[in-house]
C-alpha positions in Angstrom: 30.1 5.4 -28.4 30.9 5.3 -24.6 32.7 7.8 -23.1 34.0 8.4 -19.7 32.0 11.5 -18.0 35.5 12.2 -16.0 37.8 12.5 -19.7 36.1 15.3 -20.9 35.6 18.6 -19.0 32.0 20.6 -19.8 31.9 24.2 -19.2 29.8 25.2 -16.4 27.7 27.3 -19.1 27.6 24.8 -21.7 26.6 22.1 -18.8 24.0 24.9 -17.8 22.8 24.9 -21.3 22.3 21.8 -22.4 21.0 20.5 -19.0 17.8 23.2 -19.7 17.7 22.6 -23.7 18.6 25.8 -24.8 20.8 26.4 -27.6 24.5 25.5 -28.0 27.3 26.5 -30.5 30.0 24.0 -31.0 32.9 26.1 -32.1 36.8 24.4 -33.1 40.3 25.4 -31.8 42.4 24.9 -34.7 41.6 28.0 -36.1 43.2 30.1 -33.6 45.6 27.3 -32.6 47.2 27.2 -36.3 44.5 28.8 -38.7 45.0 32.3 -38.2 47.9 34.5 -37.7 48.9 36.3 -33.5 46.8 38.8 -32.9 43.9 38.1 -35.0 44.0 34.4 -34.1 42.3 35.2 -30.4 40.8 38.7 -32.0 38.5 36.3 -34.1 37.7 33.7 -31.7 36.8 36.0 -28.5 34.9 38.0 -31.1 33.2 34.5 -32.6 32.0 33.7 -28.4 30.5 37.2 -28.2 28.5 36.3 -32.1 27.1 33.2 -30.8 26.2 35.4 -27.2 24.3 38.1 -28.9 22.5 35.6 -30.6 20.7 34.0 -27.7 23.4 30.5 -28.2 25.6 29.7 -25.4 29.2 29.0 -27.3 31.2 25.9 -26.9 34.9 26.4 -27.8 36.3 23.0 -27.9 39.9 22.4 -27.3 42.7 20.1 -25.1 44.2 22.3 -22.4 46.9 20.4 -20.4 45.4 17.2 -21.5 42.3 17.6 -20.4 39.9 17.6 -23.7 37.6 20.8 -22.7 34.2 21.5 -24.4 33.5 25.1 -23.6 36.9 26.5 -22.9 36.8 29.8 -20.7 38.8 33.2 -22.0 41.5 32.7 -20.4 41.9 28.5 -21.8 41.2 30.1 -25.1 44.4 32.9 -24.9 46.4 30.3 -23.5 46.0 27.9 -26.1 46.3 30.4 -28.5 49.6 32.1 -27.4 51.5 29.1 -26.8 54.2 28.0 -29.1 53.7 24.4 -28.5 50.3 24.0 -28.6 49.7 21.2 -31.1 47.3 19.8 -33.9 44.8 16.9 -32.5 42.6 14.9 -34.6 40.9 12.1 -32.5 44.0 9.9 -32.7 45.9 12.3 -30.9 43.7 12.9 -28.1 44.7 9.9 -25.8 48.5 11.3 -26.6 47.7 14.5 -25.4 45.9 12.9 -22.3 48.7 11.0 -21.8 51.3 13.3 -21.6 49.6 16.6 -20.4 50.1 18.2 -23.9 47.7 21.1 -24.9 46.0 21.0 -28.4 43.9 22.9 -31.0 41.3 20.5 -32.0 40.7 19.6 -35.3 37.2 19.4 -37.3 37.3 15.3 -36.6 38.3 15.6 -32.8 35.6 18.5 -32.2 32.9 16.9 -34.1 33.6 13.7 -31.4 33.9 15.8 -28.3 31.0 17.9 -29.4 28.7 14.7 -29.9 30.2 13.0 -27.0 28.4 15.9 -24.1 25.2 15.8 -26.5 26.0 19.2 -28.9 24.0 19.0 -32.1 25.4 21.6 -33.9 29.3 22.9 -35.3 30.2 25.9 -36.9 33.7 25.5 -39.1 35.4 27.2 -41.5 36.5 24.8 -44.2 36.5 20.6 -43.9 39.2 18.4 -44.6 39.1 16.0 -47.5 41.0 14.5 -50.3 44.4 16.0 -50.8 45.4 15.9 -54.5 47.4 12.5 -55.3 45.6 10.8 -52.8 45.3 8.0 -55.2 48.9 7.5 -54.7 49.7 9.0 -51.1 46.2 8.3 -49.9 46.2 11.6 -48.2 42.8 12.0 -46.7 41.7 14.0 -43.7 40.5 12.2 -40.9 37.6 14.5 -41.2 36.2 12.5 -43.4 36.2 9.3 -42.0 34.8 10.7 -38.2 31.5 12.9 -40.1 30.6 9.3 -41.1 30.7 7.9 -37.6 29.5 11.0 -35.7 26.1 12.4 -36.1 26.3 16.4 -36.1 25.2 19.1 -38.1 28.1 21.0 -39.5 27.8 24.1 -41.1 31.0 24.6 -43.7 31.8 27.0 -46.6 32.7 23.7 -48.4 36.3 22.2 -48.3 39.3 24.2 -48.2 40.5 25.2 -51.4 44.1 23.5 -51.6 42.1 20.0 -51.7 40.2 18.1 -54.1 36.9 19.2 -54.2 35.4 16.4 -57.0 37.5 13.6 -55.3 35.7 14.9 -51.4 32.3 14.9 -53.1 32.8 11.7 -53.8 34.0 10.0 -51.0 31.4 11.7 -49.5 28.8 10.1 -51.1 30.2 6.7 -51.0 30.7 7.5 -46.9 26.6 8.1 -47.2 27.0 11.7 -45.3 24.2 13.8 -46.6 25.5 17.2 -48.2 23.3 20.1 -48.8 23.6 23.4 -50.1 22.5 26.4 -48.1 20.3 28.1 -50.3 22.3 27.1 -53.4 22.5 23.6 -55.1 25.8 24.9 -55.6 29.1 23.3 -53.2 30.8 26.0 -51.7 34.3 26.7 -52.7 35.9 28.6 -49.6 37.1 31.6 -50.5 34.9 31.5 -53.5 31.1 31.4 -53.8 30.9 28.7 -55.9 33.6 25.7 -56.3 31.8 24.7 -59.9 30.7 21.6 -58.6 26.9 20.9 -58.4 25.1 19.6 -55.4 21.6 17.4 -55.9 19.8 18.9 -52.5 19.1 22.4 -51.0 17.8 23.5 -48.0 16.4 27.3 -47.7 15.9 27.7 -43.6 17.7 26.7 -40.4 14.5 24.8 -39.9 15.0 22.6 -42.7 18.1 21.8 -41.3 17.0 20.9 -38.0 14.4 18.7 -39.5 16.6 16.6 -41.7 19.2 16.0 -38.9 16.0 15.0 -37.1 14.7 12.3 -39.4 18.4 11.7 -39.8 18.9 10.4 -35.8 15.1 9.0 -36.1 16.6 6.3 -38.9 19.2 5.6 -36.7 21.8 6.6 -38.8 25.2 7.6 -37.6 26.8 9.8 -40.1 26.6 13.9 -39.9 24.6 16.3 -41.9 27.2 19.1 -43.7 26.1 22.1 -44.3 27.3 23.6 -47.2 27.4 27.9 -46.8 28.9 29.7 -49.3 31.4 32.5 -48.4 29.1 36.3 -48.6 29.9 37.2 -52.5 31.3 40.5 -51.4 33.8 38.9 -49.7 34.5 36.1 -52.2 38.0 35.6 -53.9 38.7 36.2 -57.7 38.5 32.4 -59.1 41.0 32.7 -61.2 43.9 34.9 -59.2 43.3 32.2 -56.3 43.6 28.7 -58.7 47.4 29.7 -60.1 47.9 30.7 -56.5 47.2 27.6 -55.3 48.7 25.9 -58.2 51.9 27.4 -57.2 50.9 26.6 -53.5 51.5 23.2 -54.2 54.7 23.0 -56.1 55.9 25.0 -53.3 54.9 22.4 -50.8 56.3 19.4 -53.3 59.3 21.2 -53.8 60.1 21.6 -49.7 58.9 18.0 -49.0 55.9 19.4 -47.0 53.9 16.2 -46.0 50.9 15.1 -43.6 49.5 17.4 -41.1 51.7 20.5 -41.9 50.4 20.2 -45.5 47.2 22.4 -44.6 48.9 25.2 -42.8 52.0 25.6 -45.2 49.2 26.3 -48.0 47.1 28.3 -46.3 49.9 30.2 -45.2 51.9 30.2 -48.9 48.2 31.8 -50.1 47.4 34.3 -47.7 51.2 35.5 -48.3 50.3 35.4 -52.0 47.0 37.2 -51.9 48.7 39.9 -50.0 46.2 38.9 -46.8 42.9 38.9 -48.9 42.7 35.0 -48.2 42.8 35.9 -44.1 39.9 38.1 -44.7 37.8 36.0 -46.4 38.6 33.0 -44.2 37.0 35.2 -41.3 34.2 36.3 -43.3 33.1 33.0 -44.2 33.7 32.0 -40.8 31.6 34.7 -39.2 29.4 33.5 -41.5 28.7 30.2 -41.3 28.8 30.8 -37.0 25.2 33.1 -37.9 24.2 29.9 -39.8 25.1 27.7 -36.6 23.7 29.4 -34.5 20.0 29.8 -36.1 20.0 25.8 -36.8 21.2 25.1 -33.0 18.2 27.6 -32.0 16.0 25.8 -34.4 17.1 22.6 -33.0 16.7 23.6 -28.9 14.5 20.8 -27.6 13.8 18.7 -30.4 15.0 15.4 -29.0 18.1 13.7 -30.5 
């Protein structure tokens, strides 16, 4: 991969950081671009920078302000991306567009994982991946995600897909893209807003060392794929199974029923759901989030100087 130093701006802090080997926390936009509802949107990712902070990790909010892809966006890039009403949706194949024409964009968890990567980040802290969309053997709907965590090496710490896609079909394609999935304390995968999606996984790790030493051997075979980290959401704050599965059951003939296609697929469900489950849905998608940026941010730490 060859990037040009001048197409991607690095945060004087996150320059700082890397350039000295301490600890970094790659963080998305899209969650507080089109994720998460005005005011919580910027409530949770200010409050996400200040997490990674108190935990000794300098924070790398990745996003495209003005064109400019930026990989440790400032307060005041991150409000303004997350107050404006045009702001749109890049994956990687939008972020020459956006260059183009001066557009500003939440970045997905494909265009982050290639920004991160690109300025030497090891690590990225997510909510839920993208994956097989039910009927992909027909519409063959599948995230870009996907495709990118084969190509990219990064660790990426997840609570599993999101919910609304096909969890056995993801697994799947997973394997057959050879990007190693492991269970964070649980040979379990992770089902979002539930603990457990029923679906087994065949390797667990039980420390962020562990981690850090399979992404390790990982880069010392040469291979080029990420390593996803699969965190299940606290069971406190997990979702009833049941309630959530004829929610997003109706979710879907919702979506079918309005002609709902492509990249507004995701945030019409996510939205139809946390309307259903009366906000419950919101709150667990910040739990699991708050979660899994702890998770990042012990791996980065166990990571700091290890070369890679």
């Amino acid at each position: 991969m060859t990037t040009s130093p001048a197409a991607i701006h690095v945060g004087d802090h996150v320059r700082e950081a890397l350039a000295a080997g301490r600890p970094v926390l790659a963080m998305e936009s899209t969650i507080f671009t089109h994720g998460l509802p005005r005011p919580r949107n910027l409530e949770v990712a200010l409050a996400a920078e200040e997490q990674v902070r108190a935990a000794g990790v300098t924070p790398a909010t990745i996003g495209v302000v003005a064109g400019r892809p930026v990989v440790g966006m400032t307060a005041e890039e991150i409000e303004r991306l997350g107050n404006d009403d045009d702001v749109i949706k890049a994956s990687v194949r939008e972020l020459p567009v956006a260059r183009a024409t001066g557009a500003s964009a939440g970045t997905t968890i494909a265009a982050t994982t290639y920004l991160a990567h690109a300025v030497g980040i090891h690590v990225f802290s997510t909510g839920g991946l993208g994956g097989v969309h039910h009927g992909a053997a027909s519409s063959f709907d599948e995230s870009a995600d996907l495709v990118v965590l084969s190509q990219v090496p990064i660790v990426l710490v997840s609570s599993g897909a999101k919910a609304i896609l096909d969890i056995p079909a993801t697994l799947e394609r997973f394997e057959t893209l050879s990007v190693p999935v492991v269970g964070y304390r649980t040979l379990r995968y992770p089902g979002f807003y539930v603990h457990d999606s029923g679906y087994p996984l065949s390797q667990q790790v039980d420390s962020p060392e562990q981690v850090a030493t399979i992404y390790q051997a990982s880069r010392d075979l040469g291979l080029s794929s990420s390593v996803l980290v699969g965190n299940p959401i606290p069971e406190a704050d997990s979702l009833d199974t049941g309630v959530l599965d004829e929610v997003i059951e109706r979710a879907w003939a919702s979506a079918d029923e309005q002609g709902i296609r492509g990249q507004a697929t995701t945030p019409f469900l996510l939205d139809f759901i946390q309307r259903e489950t009366g906000g419950a849905s919101l709150d667990a998608n910040v739990a699991l989030y708050r979660n899994n940026v702890a998770l990042g941010c012990e791996i980065a730490t166990a990571l700091a100087g290890r070369p890679g």
